[in-house]
N, CA, C and O atoms as CSV, one atom per row, in Angstrom:
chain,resi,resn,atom,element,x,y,z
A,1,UNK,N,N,107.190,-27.850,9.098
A,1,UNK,CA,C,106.075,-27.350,8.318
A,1,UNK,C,C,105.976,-25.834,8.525
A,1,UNK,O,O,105.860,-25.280,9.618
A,2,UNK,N,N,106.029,-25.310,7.471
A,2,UNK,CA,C,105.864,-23.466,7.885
A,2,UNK,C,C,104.923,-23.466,7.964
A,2,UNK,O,O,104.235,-24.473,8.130
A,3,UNK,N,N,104.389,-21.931,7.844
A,3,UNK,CA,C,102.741,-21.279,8.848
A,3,UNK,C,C,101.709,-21.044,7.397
A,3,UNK,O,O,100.486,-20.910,7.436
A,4,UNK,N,N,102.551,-21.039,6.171
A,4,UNK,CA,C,101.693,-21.248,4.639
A,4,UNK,C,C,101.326,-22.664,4.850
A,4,UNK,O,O,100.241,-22.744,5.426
A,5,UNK,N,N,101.854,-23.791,4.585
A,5,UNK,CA,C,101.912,-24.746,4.422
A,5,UNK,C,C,100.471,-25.222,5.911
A,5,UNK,O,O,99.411,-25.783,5.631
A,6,UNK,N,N,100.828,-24.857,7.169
A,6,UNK,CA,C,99.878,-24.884,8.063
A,6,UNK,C,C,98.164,-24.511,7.798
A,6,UNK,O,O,97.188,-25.246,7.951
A,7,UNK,N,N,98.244,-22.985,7.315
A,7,UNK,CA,C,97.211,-22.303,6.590
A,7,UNK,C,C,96.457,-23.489,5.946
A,7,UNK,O,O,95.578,-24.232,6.381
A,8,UNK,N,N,97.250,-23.394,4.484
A,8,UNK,CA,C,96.760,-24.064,3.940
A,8,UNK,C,C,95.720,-25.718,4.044
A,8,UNK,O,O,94.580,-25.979,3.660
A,9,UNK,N,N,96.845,-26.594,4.787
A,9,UNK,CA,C,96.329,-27.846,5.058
A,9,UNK,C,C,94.960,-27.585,6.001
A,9,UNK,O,O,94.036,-28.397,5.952
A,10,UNK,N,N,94.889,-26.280,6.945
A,10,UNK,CA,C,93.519,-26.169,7.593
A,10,UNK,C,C,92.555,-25.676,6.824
A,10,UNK,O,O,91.378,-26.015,6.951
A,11,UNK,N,N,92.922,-24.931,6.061
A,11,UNK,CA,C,91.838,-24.731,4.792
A,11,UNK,C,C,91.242,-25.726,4.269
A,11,UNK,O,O,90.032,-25.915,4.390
A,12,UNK,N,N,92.025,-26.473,3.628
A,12,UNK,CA,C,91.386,-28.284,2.981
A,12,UNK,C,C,91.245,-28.726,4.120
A,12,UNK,O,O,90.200,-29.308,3.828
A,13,UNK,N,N,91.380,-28.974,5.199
A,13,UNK,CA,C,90.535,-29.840,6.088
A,13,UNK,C,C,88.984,-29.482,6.250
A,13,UNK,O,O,88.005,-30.225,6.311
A,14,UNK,N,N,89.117,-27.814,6.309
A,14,UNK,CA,C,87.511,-27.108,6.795
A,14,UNK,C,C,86.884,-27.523,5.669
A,14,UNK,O,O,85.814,-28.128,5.733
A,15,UNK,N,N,87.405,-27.278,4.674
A,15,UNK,CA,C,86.693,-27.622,2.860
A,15,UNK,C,C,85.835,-29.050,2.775
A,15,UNK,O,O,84.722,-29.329,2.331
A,16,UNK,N,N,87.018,-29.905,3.494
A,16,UNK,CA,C,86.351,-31.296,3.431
A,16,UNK,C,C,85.302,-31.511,4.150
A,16,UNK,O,O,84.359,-32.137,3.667
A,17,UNK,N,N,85.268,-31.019,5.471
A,17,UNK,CA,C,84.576,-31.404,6.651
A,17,UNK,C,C,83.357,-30.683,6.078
A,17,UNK,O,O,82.520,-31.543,5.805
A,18,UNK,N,N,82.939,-29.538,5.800
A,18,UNK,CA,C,81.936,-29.032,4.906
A,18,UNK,C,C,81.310,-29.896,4.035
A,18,UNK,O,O,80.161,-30.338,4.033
A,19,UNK,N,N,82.174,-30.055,3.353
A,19,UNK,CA,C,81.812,-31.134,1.649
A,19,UNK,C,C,80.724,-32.087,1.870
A,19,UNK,O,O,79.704,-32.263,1.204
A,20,UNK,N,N,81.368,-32.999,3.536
A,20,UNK,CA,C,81.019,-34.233,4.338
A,20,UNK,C,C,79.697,-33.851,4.680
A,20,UNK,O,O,78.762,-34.652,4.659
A,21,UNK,N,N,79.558,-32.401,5.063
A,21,UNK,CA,C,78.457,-31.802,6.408
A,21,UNK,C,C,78.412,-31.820,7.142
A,21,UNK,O,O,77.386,-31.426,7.696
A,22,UNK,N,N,79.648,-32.369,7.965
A,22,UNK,CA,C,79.950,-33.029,9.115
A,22,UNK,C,C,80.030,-32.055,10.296
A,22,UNK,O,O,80.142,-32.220,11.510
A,23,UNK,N,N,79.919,-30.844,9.403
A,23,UNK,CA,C,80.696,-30.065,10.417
A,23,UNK,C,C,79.753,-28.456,9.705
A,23,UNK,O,O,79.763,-27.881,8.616
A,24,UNK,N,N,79.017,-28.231,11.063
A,24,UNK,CA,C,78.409,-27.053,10.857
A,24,UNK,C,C,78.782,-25.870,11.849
A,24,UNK,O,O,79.013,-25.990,13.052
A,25,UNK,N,N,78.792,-24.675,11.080
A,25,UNK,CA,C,79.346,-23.668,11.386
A,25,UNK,C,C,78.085,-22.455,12.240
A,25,UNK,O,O,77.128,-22.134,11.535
A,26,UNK,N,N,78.121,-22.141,13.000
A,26,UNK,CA,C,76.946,-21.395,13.856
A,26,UNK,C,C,77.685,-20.270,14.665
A,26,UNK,O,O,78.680,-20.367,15.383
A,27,UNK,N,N,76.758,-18.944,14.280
A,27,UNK,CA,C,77.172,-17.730,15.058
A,27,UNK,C,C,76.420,-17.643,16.092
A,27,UNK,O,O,75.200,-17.533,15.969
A,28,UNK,N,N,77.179,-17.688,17.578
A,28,UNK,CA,C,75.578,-17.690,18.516
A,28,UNK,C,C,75.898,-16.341,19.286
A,28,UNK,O,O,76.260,-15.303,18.732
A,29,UNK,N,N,75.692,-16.531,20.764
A,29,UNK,CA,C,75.940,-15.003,21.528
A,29,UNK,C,C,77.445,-14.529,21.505
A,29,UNK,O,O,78.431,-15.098,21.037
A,30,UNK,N,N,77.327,-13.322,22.148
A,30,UNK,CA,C,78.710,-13.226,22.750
A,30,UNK,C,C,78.713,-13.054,24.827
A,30,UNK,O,O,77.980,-12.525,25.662
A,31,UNK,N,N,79.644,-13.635,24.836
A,31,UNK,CA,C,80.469,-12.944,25.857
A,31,UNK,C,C,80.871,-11.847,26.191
A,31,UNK,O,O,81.704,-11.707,25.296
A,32,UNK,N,N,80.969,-10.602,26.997
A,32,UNK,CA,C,81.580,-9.871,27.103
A,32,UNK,C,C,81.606,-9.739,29.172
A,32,UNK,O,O,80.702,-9.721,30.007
A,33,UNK,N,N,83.064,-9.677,29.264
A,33,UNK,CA,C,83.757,-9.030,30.643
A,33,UNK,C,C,83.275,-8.037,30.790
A,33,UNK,O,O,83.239,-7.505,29.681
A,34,UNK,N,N,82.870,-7.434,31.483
A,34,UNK,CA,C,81.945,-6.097,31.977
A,34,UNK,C,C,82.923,-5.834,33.511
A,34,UNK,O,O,83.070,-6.688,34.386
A,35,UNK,N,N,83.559,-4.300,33.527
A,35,UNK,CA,C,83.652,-4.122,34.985
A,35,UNK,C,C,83.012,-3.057,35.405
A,35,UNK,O,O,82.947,-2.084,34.655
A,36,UNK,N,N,82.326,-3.021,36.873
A,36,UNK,CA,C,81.048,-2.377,36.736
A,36,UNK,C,C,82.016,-1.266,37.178
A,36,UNK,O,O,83.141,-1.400,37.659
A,37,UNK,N,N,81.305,-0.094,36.897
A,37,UNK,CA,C,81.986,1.419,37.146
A,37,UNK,C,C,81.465,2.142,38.616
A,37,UNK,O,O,81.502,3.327,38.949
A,38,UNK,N,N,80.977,0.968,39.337
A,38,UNK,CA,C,80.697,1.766,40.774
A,38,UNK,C,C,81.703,0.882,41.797
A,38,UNK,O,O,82.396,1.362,42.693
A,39,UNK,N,N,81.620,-0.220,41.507
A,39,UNK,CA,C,82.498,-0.970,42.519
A,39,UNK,C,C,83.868,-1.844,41.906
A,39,UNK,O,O,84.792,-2.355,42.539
A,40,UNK,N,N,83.665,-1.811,40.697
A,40,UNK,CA,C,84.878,-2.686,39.847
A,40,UNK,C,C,84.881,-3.571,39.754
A,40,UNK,O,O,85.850,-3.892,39.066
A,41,UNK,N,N,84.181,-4.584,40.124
A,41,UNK,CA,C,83.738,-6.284,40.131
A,41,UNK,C,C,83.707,-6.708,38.753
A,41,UNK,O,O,82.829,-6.166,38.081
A,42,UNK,N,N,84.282,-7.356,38.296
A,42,UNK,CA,C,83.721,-8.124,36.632
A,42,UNK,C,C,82.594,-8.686,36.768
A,42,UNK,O,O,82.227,-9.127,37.857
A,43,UNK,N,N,81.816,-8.762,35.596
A,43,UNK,CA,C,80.756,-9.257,35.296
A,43,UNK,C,C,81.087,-9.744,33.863
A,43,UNK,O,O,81.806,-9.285,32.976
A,44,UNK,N,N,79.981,-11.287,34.002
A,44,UNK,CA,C,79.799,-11.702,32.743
A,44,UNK,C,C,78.602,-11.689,32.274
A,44,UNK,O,O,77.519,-12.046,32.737
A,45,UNK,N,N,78.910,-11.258,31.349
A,45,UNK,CA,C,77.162,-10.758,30.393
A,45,UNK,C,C,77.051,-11.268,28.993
A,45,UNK,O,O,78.171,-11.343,28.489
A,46,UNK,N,N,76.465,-11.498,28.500
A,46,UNK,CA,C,75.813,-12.472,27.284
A,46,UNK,C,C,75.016,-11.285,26.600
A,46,UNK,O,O,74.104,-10.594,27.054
A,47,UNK,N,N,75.826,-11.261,25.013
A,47,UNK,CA,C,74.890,-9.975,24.138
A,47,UNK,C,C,74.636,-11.145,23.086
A,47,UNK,O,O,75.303,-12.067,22.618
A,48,UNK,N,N,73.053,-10.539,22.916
A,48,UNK,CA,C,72.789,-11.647,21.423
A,48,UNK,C,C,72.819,-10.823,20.273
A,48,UNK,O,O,72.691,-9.610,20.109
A,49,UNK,N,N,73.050,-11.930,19.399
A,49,UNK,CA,C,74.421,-11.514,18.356
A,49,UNK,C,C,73.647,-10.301,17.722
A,49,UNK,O,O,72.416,-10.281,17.753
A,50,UNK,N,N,74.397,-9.268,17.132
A,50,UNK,CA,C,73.861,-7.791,16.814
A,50,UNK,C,C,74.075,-6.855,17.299
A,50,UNK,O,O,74.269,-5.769,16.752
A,51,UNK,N,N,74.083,-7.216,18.915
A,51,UNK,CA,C,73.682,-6.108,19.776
A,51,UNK,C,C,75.207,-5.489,20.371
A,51,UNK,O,O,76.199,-6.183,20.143
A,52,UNK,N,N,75.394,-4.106,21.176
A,52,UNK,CA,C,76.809,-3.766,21.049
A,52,UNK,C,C,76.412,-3.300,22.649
A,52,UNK,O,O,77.121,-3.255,23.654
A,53,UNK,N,N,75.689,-3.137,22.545
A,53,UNK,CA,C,75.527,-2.011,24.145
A,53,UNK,C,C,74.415,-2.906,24.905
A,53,UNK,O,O,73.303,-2.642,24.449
A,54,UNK,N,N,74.374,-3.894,25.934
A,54,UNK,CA,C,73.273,-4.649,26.609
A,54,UNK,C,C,73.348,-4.017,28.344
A,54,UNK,O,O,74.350,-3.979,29.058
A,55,UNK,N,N,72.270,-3.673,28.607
A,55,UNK,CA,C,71.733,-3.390,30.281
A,55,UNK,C,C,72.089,-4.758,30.824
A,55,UNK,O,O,71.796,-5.819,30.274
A,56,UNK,N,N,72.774,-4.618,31.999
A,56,UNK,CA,C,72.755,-5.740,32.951
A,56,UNK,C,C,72.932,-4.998,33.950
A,56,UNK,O,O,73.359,-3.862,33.742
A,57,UNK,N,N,72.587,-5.541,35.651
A,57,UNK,CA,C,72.782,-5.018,36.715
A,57,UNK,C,C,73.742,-6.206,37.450
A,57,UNK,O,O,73.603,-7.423,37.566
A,58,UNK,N,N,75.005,-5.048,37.983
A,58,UNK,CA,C,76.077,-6.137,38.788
A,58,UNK,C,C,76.063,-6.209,40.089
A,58,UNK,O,O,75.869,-5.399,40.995
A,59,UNK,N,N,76.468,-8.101,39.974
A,59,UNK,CA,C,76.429,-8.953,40.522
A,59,UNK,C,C,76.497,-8.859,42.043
A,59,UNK,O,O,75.846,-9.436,42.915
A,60,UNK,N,N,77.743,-7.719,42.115
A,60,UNK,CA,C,77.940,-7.641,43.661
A,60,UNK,C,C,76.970,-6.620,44.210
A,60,UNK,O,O,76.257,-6.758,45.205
A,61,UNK,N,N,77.071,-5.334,43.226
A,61,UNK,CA,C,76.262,-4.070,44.272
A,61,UNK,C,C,74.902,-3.870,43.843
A,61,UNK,O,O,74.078,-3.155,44.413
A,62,UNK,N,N,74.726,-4.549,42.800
A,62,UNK,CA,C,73.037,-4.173,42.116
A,62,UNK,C,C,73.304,-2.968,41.524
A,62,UNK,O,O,72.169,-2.593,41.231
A,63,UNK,N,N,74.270,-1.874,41.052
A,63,UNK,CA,C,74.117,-1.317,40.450
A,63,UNK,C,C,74.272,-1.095,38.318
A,63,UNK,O,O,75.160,-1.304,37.491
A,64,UNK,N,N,72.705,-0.532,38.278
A,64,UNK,CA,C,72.225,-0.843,36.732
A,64,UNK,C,C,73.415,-0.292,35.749
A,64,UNK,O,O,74.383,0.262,36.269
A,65,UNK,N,N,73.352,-0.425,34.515
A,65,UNK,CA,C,74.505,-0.379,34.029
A,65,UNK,C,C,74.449,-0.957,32.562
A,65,UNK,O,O,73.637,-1.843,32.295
A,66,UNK,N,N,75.486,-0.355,31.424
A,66,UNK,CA,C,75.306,-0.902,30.658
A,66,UNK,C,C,76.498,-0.973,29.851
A,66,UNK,O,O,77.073,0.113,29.921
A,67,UNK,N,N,77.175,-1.870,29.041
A,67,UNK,CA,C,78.282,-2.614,28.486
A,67,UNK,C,C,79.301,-1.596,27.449
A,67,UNK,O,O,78.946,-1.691,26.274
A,68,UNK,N,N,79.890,-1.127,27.555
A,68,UNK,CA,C,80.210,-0.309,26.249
A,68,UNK,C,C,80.953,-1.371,25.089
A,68,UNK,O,O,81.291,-0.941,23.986
């Protein structure tokens, strides 16, 4: 099966599953990896949807901070 032929058949599947209602589609938060710029630790931080730049303070040193 090529990668048209692939495309495609997932297209008519989403089409159907719609049609049905079976299947609802929802934009919720994001995720974003954060590494903090005083100690380097990752952080995971949660932006609700819209937003590009969210304040969080990390995990390891408490220092405030915000997502680029």
């Amino acid at each position: 099966m090529s990668k048209q032929a692939m495309r495609e058949e997932t297209e008519r599947l989403v089409r159907e599953a719609i049609e049905r209602r079976g299947l609802t589609i929802k934009q919720g938060d994001t995720r974003i990896d954060a590494v903090c710029g005083k100690c380097g630790a990752t952080n995971k931080v949660t932006a609700p949807k819209g937003e590009h730049r969210v304040r969080y303070t990390c995990k390891d040193c408490g220092h405030a901070q915000a997502t680029l």
